[in-house]
N, C-alpha and C positions, 0 to 999 in steps of 0.2 A: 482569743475570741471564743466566744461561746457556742458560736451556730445558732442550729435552726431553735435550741429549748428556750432560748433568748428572743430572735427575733418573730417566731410567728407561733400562732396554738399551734395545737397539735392536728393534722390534718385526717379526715375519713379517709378509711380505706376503702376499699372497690366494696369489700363487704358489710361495710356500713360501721365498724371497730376502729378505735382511733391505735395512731400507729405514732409514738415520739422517736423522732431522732438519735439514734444511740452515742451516747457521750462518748463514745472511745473510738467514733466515725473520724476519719485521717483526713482532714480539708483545712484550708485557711477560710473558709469563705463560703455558707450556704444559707438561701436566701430565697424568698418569690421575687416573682420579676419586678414585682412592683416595690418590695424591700429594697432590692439591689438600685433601683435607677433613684429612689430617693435616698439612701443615706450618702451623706457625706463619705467622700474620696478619701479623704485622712482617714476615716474610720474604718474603712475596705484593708487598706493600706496598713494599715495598724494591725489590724488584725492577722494579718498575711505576717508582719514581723512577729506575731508573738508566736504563730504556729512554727514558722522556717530557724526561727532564732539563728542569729550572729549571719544576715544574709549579706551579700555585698553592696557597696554605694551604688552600684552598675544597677542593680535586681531592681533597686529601691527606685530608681529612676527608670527605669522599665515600667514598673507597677505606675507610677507615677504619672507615665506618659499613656498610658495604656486603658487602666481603669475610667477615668471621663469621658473618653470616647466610646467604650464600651456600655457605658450607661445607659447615654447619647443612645445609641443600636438599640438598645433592648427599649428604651422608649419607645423609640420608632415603631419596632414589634408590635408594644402595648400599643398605640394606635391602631395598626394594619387588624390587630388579631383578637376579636373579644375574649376567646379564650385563654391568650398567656396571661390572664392573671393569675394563674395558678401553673405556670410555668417555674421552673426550678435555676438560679445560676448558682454554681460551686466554682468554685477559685481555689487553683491547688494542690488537686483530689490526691491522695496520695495512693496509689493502689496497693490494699492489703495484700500484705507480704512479701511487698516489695517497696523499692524505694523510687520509683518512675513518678512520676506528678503533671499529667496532664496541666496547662497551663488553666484552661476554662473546659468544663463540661457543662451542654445547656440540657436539661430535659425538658420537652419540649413535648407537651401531649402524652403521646407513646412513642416520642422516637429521640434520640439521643444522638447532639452537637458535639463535637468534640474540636475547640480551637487550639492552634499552637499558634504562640504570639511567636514571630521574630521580627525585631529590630532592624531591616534590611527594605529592601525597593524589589529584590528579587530573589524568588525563592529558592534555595540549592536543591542538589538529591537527595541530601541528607535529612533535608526540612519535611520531602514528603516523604521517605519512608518512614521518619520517625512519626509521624499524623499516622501513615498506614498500619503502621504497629500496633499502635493504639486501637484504633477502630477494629484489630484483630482479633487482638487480644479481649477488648469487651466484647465481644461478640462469642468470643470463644470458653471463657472462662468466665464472668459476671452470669450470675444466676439471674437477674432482671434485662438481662440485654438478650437473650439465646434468640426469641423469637421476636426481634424487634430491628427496624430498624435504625445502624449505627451508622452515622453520616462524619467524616472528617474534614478539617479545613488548615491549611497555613494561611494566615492573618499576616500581613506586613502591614508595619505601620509607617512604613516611609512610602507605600504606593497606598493608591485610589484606584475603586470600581472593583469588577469581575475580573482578571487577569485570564483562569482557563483552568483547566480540569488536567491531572496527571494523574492517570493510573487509579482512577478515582477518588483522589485527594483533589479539593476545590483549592484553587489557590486567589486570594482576594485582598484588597485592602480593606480595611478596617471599618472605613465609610461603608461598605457594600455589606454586613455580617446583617443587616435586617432584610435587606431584598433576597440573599441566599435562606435563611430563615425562611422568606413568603415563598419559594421556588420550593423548598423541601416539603414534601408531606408527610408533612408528622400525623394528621389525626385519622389517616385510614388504617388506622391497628383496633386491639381490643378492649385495652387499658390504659389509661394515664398512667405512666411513672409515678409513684411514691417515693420521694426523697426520700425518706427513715430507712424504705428497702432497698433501694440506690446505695446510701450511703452504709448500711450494715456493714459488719467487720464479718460476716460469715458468707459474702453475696459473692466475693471474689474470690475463685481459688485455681492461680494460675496454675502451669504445667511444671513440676519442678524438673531442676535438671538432673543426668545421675548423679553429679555429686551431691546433691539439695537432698536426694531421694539415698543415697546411701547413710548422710547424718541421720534422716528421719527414721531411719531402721532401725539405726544404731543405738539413739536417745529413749524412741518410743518402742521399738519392735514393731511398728508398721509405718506405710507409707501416708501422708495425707489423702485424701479421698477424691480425687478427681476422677471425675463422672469419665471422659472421655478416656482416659489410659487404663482406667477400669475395665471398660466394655472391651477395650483391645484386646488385653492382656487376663483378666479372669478366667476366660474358659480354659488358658492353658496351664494356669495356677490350680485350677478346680481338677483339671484333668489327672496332671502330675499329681497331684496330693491325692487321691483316688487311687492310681498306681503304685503310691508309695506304701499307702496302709495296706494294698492287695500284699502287696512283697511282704510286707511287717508279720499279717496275717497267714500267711501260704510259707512263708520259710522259703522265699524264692528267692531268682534273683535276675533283675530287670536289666534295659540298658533303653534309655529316653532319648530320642536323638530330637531338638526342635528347633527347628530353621527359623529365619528372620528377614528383611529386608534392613537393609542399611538404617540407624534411628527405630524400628522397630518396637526396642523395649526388652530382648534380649537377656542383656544383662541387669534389667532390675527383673525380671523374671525367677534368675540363678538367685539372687541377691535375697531374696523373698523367699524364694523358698530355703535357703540356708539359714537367716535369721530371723525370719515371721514366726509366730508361736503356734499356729497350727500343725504342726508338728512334734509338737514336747510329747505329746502321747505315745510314740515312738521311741522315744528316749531308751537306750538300754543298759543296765548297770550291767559293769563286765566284772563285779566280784567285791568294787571296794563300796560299794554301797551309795555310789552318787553317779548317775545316769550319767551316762556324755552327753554330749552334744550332737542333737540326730543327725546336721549333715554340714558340711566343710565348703566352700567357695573357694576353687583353686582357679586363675589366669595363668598363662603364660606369655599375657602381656604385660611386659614391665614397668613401662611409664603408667599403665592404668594403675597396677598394685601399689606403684610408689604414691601416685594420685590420691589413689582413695584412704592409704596408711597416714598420709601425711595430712589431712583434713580431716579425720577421724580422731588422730592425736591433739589436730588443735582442739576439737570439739571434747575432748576431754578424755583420752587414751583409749587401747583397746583396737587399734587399729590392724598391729598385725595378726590375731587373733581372728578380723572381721573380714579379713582378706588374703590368702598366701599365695606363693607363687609355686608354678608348675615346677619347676626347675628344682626348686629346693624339694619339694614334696620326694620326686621321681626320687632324687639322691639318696632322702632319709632314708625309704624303704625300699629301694636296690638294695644298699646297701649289707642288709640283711634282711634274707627271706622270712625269721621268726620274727620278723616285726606286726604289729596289726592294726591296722587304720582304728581309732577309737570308734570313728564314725561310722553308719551306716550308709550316708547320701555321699556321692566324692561327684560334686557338678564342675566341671572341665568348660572354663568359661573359652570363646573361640575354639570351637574343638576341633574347627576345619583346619587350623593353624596345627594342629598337633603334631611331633614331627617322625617324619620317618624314621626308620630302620638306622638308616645312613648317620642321617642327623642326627639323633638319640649315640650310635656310637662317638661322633666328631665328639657334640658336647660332655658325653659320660662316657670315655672310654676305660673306666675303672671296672667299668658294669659287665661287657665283653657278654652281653647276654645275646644280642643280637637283636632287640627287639624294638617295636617303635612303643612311639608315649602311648598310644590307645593300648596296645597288649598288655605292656607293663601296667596303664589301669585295671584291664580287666583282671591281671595275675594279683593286682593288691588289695581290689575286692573279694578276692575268692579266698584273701584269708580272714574277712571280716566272719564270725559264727552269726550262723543262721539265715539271714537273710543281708540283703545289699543291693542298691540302686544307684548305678552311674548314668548321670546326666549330662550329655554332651549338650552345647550350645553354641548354631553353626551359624555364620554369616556368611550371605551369599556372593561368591567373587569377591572375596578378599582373603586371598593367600597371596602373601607379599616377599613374607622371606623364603630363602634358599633352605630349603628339605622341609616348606611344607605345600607340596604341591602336590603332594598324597590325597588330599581332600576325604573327604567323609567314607570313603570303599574301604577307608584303614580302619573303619570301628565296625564292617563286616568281616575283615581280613581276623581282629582282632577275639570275638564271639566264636568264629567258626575255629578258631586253632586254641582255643580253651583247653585247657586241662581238665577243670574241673565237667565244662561244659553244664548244659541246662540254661543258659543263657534265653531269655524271652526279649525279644526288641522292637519298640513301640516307636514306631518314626513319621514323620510328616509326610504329607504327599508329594514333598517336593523331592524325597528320596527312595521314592517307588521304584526308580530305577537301580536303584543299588541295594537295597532292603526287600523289595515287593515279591521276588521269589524265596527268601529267605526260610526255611524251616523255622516254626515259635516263632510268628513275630504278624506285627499288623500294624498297617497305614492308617492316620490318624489325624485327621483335618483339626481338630483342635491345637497341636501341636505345630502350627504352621500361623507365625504372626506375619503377617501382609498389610499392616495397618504402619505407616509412617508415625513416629510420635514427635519425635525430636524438632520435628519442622512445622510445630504447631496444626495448623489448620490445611495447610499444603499437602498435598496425598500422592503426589508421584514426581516429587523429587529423586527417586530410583530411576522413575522409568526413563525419565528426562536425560540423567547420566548416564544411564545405557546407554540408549539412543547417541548421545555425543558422541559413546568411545566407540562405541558398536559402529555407528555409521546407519543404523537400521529403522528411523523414523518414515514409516510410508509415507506422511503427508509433509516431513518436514520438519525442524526441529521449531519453529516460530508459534507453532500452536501448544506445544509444550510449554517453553519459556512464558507464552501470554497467561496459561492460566496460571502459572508460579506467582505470577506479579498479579492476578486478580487475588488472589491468594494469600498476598504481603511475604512472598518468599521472593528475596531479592536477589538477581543474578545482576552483577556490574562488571565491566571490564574497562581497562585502561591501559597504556603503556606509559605512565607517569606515576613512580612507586609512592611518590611524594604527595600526589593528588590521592592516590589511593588508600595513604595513612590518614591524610587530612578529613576525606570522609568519614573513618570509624569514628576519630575524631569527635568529629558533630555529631556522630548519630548516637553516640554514648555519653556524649561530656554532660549528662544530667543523669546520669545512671550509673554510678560507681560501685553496681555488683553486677555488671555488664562484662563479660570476657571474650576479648576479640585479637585475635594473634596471626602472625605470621607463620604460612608453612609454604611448606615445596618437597620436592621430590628429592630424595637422597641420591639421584644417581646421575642428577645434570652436572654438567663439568662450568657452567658460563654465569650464573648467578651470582657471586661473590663480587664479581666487576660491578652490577649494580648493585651493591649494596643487600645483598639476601647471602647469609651464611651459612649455609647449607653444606658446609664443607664436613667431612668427618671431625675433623680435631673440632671445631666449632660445635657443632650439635651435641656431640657428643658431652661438652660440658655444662648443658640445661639441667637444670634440676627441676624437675617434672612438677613436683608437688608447687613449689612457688610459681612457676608460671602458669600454671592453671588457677593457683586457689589464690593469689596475693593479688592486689588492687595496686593503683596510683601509688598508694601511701605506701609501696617498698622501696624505701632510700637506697637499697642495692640496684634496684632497675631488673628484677628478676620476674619482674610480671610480665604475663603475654601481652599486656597491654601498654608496654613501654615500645614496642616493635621492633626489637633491638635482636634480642637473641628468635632464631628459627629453629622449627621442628620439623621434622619431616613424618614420610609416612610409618615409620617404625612407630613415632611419639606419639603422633594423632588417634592411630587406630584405636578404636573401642572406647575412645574420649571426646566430646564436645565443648564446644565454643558457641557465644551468642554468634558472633561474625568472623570467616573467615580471608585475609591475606593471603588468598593461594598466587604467590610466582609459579609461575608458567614457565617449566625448562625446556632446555634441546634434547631431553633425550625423550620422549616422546611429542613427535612436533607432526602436523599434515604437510605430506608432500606430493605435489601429484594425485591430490584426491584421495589419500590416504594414509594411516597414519603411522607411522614409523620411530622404530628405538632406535634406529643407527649408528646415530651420533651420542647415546647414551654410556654412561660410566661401564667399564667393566665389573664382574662378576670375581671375587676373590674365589672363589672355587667353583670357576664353570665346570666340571664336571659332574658337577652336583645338581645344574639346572637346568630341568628339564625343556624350557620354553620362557627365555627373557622378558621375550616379546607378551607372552600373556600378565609376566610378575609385572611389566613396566602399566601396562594396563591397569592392573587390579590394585597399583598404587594410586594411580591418578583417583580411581571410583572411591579409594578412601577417602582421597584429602579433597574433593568435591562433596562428598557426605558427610562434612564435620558440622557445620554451621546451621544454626538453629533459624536464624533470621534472614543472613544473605551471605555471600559469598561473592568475594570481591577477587577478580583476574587481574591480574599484573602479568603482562604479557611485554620483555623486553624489544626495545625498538631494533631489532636486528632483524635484518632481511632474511637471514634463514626459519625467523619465525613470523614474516608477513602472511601468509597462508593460513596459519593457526589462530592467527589475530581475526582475520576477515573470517574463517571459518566460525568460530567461536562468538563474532562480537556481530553478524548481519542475520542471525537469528531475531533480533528485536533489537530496535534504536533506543528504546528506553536502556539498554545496558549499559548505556555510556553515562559515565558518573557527570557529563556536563549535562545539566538539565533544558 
């Protein structure tokens, strides 16, 4: 089908300039109201095949069933409403740059319908979060929707009338889509909707995720342009790149400490500033006449490195290059002191994770230096000539493994017993406490991102998991939970693993670059019995890179989205997921009003740790903070976790996946 250059002129714009259609618009199906209710249904229908091509008999009789009665509606409209004759339906819409397809978008004046047909008499959970998504998503990311409002509906077509409202999703029959229509007000805004800018391929630009956002660096040298990660995230890019050319300039040498909130942005941060090009000016030729590389991106998280190497290489090599790991880095240049970082930037992604003294000898006991990973940075910058910038990048409460519960006082520890010394250290406010007396050195609010990104439009999914594990909500945890779900950030809980895969299920089975997996805590002993493998020998044979980046279509069954094999908090950290399968184990469970490791795995070298009790915590607040969309609780039917269930699930009745 042709769309709108076919069926109608080209329409005024507010400004009085006419505005066509752009051909490369992603729709089956756009049209005025008064187009759509008179052409022929074959023709709707038709059209929808040529755009979807090779669709199923199933779809084809959906559309089939669906399209005449929706005509039906929109006549009705044209009755009730002098104005929708210049109301807009699209059928289809495919949202640029992604593969989601709203079933019907109506614009309507200045405010925007959004239906989702299913086939059914009753609506599931899964039917209205997937509506709420949508209605989030344009609101969040469609350049025509920011200031407008976006109304969503689940449509069944085997019921009749108004049905009822969920979470602000309308749920209705099919017959009732013009009285919802008359009940919405669409014309108290400023502007009719323009289909041509509706449908633009430049009007959507969702949120990419970090792996989206590390190809885009890789291909392009920068990230796509989104307004909202932008405003988070620039000041500390603007700030850092300011202190790097001071160093460049002055023959100094710096130490960046900047903090984050769980999904923050973090690590595209480090990412950015290692491979974005504002930096080549920097560049320093150390003699053979081709400048290095101004600065390196080291993790010492492993499944992230293998993550991002292994999506990097599909996208067409160069991966390990674009990413290395802490581990190997320390080795190279322990190894030998006349070694010299080519680089001048050495950004230490998780830096709060860095490890002790302790732990530094267990892993590299070749080295016998006695030193932790921050010293041994600092000792491997001071052989870089002239100038050097080490960037830590700290997240808050997530120190998981055993020797790194050091936390951030180790890269004061590590400045102040310098050899070379001269160290200047520029840190967040949030480390005033361990920096803010420091000789050379200043606290620095740019430096401190407190903007949630990963959870789209939702803003204190942090605070909300504190509060859970903390125990520390003054009013409550129910007024948290409510605004998540005003939000579209879904908290579901269940003791049915079965019920709880069948939801991701449905709420992704039309979104196959959607990734939603199963995790859990590496240290419950009782999970395997239900079917969560979270065992060592089991986890341990995930291969990172496929179960985050492979889809449906891997005949091995290596994708997170078969829910077959489990990660835990080791896998998780510093990676996301559209939705997560968190099981809920014994070893941190509420008992008596509070929450206890008790009955949790042991410790292969308790003496090494310092406080279980806090590592078993700062697991849970990862694997709670992975999920972009929602986070689904599987909490097994066993009475020593009845407590954790009520605790966790009489926050909000909406959490129960039965709708």
């Amino acid at each position: 089908m042709s769309g709108w250059g076919e069926l109608l002129p080209w329409r005024p714009m507010d400004d009085g300039t006419r505005y066509p259609i752009p051909e490369e618009a992603g729709h089956g199906w756009a049209s005025s109201f008064p187009e759509f209710r008179s052409t022929p249904a074959l023709r709707i229908r038709g059209s929808l095949q040529d755009f979807l091509k090779n669709v199923s008999s199933e779809q084809v009789r959906a559309w089939d069933l669906s399209i005449p009665p929706l005509q039906r509606e929109v006549g009705e409209v044209l009755l009730d409403d002098s104005s929708a004759t210049d109301y807009t339906a699209i059928l289809e819409y495919e949202l640029p740059l992604e593969f989601r397809r709203p079933d019907v978008v109506l614009l309507m004046g200045g405010a925007v319908l959004v239906l989702e047909l299913k086939g059914r008499r009753h609506a599931n959970r899964a039917d209205i979060d997937q509506a709420a998504g949508y209605v989030r998503d344009l609101k969040a990311y469609h350049r025509e929707c920011a200031d407008r409002p976006v109304h969503g509906a689940v449509v069944l077509t085997d019921a009749s009338g108004y049905v009822g409202s969920d979470a602000g999703i309308h749920v209705l029959g099919i017959d009732a889509v013009d009285s919802l229509a008359h009940e919405l007000n669409v014309h108290d805004v400023r502007a009719i909707l323009i289909p041509g800018r509706f449908l633009a391929s430049d009007a959507y630009r969702p949120l990419p995720s970090l792996i989206e956002s590390a190809r885009a660096l890789f291909e392009n040298g920068d990230l796509p342009h989104i307004h909202r990660a932008a405003a988070a995230t620039d000041p500390a890019l603007h700030r850092i790149s300011e202190i790097i050319h001071e160093a460049a300039r002055t023959q100094s040498r710096r130490l960046i400490l900047l903090t984050g909130v769980p999904g923050s942005g973090k690590t595209l941060v480090g990412l950015q500033v290692a491979h974005a090009r504002w930096l080549d000016d920097v560049a320093v030729d150390r003699g053979d006449g081709k400048p290095s590389a101004p600065a390196v991106f080291l993790s010492g998280n492993g499944p992230l490195v293998q993550v991002l190497q292994y999506e990097l290489k599909s996208a067409g090599g160069g991966g390990k290059a674009f990413v290395r790991g802490v581990k190997e880095y320390v080795n190279t240049y322990s190894r030998s002191h006349h070694l010299v970082p080519p680089e001048h930037v050495l950004i230490f992604d998780e830096a709060q994770r860095a490890f002790d003294a302790a732990m530094v000898a267990e892993k590299h006991p070749e080295h016998g230096e006695g030193l932790s990973e921050p010293e041994h940075f600092i000792e491997f910058a001071e052989r870089v000539p002239g100038w050097c910038v080490v960037i830590g990048l700290i997240g808050t409460g997530q120190e998981i493994h055993t020797g790194e519960e050091g936390g951030s006082i180790q890269w004061r520890r590590a400045v102040e017993r310098s050899r070379a010394g001269g160290w200047y250290t520029h840190a967040s406010p949030g480390l005033r406490g361990e920096f803010g007396d420091l000789d050379r050195s200043s606290i620095e609010p740019a430096l401190s991102l407190d903007e949630e990104l990963r959870y789209h439009v939702a803003d204190d999914n942090h605070v909300h998991v504190a509060h859970l594990l903390e125990g520390s909500a003054p009013g409550g945890l129910l007024p948290l939970a409510q605004a998540l779900e005003r939000q579209a950030y879904h908290l579901r809980i269940t003791r049915d693993l079965a019920e709880a895969g069948d939801y991701l299920r449905q709420r992704y089975r039309d979104d196959p670059t959607a990734r939603f997996g199963l995790i859990a805590s590496s240290k419950d002993r009782v999970l395997p019995r239900f079917g969560v493998n979270n065992d060592f020998q089991s986890t341990k044979r995930v291969h990172f890179g496929p179960w985050y980046g492979e889809g449906d279509g891997d005949y091995l069954g290596r994708s997170c989205r078969a829910l077959r094999e489990c990660v835990t908090e080791f896998g998780a950290q510093g990676l996301e997921l559209d939705a997560t399968l968190l099981a809920w184990g014994t070893d941190f469970i509420r008992e008596r009003g509070r929450w206890t490791n008790e009955y949790a795995r042991g410790y292969q070298k308790r003496w090494m740790v310092k406080d279980p009790f806090r590592l078993r915590l700062n697991a849970y607040r990862v694997l709670l903070t992975r999920a972009r969309d929602a986070t689904v609780v599987f909490v097994p039917p066993l009475p020593v976790l009845d407590e954790t269930y009520e605790y966790s699930g009489r926050q909000d009745s909406a959490c129960s996946l039965r709708s």
